[in-house]
C-alpha positions in Angstrom: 0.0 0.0 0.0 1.4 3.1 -0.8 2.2 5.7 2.1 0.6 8.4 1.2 -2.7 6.3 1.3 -1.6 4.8 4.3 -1.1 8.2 6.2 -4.8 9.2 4.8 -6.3 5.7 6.2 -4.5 6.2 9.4 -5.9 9.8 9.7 -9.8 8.8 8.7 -9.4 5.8 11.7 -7.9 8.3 14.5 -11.0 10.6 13.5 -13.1 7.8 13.3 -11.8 6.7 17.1 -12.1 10.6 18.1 -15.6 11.1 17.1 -16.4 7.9 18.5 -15.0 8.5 21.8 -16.7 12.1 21.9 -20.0 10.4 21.0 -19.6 8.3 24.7 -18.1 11.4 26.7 -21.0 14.1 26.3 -23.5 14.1 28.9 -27.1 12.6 28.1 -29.2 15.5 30.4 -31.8 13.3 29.8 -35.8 15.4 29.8 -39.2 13.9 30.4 -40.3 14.6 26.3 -43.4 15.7 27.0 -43.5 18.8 29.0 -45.3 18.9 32.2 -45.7 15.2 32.4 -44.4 13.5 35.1 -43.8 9.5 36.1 -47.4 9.1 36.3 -48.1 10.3 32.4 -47.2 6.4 31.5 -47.2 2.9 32.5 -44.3 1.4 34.0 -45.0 -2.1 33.1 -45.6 -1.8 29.2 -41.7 -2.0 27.8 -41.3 -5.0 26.2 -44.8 -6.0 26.6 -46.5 -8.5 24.6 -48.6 -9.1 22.4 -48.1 -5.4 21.0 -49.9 -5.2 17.5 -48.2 -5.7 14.5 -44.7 -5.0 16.2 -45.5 -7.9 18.4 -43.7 -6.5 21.5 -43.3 -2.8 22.9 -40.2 -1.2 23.0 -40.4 2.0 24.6 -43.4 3.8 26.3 -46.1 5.6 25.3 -46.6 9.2 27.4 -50.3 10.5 27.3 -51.0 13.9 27.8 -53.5 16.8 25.7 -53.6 16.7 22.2 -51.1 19.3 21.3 -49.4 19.5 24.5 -45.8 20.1 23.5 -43.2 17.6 23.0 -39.6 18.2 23.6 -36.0 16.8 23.0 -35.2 14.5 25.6 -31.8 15.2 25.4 -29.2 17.3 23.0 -28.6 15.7 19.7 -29.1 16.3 16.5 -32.5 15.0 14.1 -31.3 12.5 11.4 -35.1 11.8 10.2 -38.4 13.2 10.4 -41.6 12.0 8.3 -44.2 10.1 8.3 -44.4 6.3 8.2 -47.0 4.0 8.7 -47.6 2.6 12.4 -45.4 5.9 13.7 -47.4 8.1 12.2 -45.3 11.7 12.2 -41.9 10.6 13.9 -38.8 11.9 14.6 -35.8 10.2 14.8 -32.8 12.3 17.5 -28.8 11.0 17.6 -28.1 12.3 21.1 -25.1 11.4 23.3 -24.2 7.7 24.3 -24.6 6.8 20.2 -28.4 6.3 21.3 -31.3 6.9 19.0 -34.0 9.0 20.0 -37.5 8.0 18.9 -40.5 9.7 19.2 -43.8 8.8 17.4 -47.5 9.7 16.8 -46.8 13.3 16.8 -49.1 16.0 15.5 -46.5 18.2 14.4 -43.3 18.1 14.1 -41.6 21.4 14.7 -37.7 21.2 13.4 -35.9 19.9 10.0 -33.6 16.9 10.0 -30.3 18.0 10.4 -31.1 20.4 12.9 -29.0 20.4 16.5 -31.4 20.5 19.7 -31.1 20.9 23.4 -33.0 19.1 26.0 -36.8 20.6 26.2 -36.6 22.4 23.0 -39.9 22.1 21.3 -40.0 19.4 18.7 -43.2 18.7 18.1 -46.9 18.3 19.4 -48.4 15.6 21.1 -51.1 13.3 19.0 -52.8 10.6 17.8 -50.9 9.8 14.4 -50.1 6.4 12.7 -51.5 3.1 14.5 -52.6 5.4 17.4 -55.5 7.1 15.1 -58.8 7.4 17.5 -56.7 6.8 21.0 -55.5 9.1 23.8 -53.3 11.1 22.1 -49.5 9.9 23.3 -46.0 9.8 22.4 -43.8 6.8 21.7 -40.8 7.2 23.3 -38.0 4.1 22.4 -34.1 4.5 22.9 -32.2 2.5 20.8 -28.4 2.2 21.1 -26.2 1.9 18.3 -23.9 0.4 20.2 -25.3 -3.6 21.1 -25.3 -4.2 24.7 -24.9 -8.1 24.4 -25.7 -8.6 28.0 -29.4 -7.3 27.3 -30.1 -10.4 25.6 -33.1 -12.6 26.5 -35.1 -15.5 25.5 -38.5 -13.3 26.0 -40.1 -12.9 22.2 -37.8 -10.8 20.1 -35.1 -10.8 22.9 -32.1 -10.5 20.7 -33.4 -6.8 20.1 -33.3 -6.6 23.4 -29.7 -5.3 23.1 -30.4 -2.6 21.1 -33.3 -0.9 23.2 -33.0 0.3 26.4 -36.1 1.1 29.0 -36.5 4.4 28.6 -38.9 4.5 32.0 -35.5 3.1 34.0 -33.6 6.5 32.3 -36.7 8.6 33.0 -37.8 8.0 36.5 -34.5 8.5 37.9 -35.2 12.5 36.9 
């Protein structure tokens, strides 16, 4: 391999590593996403709860509240998607710290472009009753997904090999 390539692949891995690392070190400041709503806004019991519909098993929770009640970041980060898809309804999708995954679903509006940095309880969006949650209290979906697999998550409950890419967001929430 010639040098000069070498010296450009050894630069792309240290910044690779560095970016990484930073991704780890920031703090997650971690927000209730729907403002005013407290521990009692959602059941504790309904992560990884099955049967679930079409997804067969929860993973995250859903956080009622008033149709249009604002929804906020739960953390800093920045929004890789928002859109529409079919059982989400209006979604947004946040990178925040850790290298976790942000996602929040069933919104009625969705308040910032993709690409677009945040800060913890920055309006985002408005609560509602969008996708598979047409005609029910409005709610959001709140999952945190990690892009980095925690192996030791791992179950034999249905789906369980996902379980180590999910993490309870009511564990990460009540300790606010």
């Amino acid at each position: 391999m010639p040098m000069k390539l070498q010296k450009r692949l050894s630069i792309i891995l240290l910044v690779f590593l560095v970016m990484l690392a930073i991704g780890f070190v920031l703090p997650e400041n971690l927000v209730i996403p729907v403002k005013g709503a407290d521990s009692s806004d959602w059941n504790h019991d309904t992560f990884w709860y099955e049967p679930w519909g079409k997804s067969v098993v929860h993973k995250g929770i859903d956080i009622f509240g008033d149709k249009s009640t604002p929804v906020i970041s739960p953390t800093n980060g920045v929004i890789i998607y928002r859109g529409n898809i079919d059982m989400g309804g209006n979604i947004i999708l946040l990178l925040g710290p850790k290298w976790r995954v942000h996602y929040l679903a069933h919104l009625e509006t969705i308040e910032f472009d993709a690409g677009l940095f945040v800060q913890p309880g920055s309006q985002i969006g408005t609560l509602g009753d969008t996708g598979n949650a047409i005609g029910k209290q409005p709610h959001v979906h709140y999952s945190i997904i990690s892009l980095i697999p925690y192996i030791w998550k791992v179950s034999t409950e249905t789906q369980g090999w996902k379980k180590m890419f999910y993490l309870n967001p009511h564990e990460k929430l009540s300790r606010l």
